[in-house]
C-alpha positions, 0 to 999 in steps of 0.5 A: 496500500501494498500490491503483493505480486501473487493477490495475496498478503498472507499473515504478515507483510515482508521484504528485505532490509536495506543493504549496502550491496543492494539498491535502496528500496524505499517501498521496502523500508515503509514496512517498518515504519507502520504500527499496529493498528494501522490499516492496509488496503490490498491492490489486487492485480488477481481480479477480472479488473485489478483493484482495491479489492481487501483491507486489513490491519497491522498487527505488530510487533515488527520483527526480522527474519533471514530469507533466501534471495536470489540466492542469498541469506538476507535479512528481511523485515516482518510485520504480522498483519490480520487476515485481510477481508474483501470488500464488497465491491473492489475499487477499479482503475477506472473508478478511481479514475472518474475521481482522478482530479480529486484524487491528484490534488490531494496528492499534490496538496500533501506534497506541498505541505509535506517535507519529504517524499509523500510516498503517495500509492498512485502516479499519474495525472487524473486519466492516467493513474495507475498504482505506484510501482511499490510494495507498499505505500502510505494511504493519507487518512484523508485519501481513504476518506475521499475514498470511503466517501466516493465508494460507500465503505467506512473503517474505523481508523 
């Protein structure tokens, strides 16, 4: 799930590589580890109520590029993705709310069987999740499952 800034994913997903004079941000290294193919689901903070509001797919391959940052020259990642397609009905906070306890025990599940950061795209406890603070996150395939299943939306994964 990506949550650009703007509501907007343009034709491809980018954010500056890691560096030695800069923080390491991990939601910027996830953009090179997806593949073509994979399916990206929008958090669009632009709605009348912020939400799942888009999806769309990787389109590979990844590539690098320099951009200006604050000033700066840095290389960045790049990774084409589709045009992005509404859904019919966004997914609100508040929806996704109502089945926060599902929600929060996947999450907590796949911490547990997973070694390492889940890189999981919500935080909180059932009535108070809220997006991860992140460009990008994993979406578990069993997440958009719980999803597709509670909202009615079906993609080909």
């Amino acid at each position: 799930m990506i949550a650009p800034s703007r509501g907007v994913v343009g034709d491809a997903l980018i954010a500056p590589k890691a560096d030695d004079d800069r923080r390491f941000e991990w939601s910027h290294e996830l953009v090179a580890c997806t593949e073509p193919g994979d399916t990206l689901f929008v958090w669009d903070r632009t709605l009348a109520v912020p939400g799942i509001g888009a999806w769309g797919r990787i389109l590979g391959p990844l590539g690098e590029e320099d951009r200006m940052r604050r000033g700066r020259l840095l290389p960045h990642w790049r990774m084409p993705v589709s045009d992005t397609m509404r859904l019919a009905s966004p997914i609100s906070l508040a929806s996704l709310r109502r089945v926060g306890g599902e929600i929060v025990a996947l999450r907590d599940r796949l911490e547990a069987e997973v070694e390492g950061p889940v890189y999981f795209p919500f935080i909180g406890a059932p009535d108070t999740l809220a997006p991860a603070p992140a460009y990008i996150a994993k979406m578990p395939r069993d997440l958009v499952a719980l999803l597709s299943s509670r909202f009615g939306f079906e993609f080909a994964l």
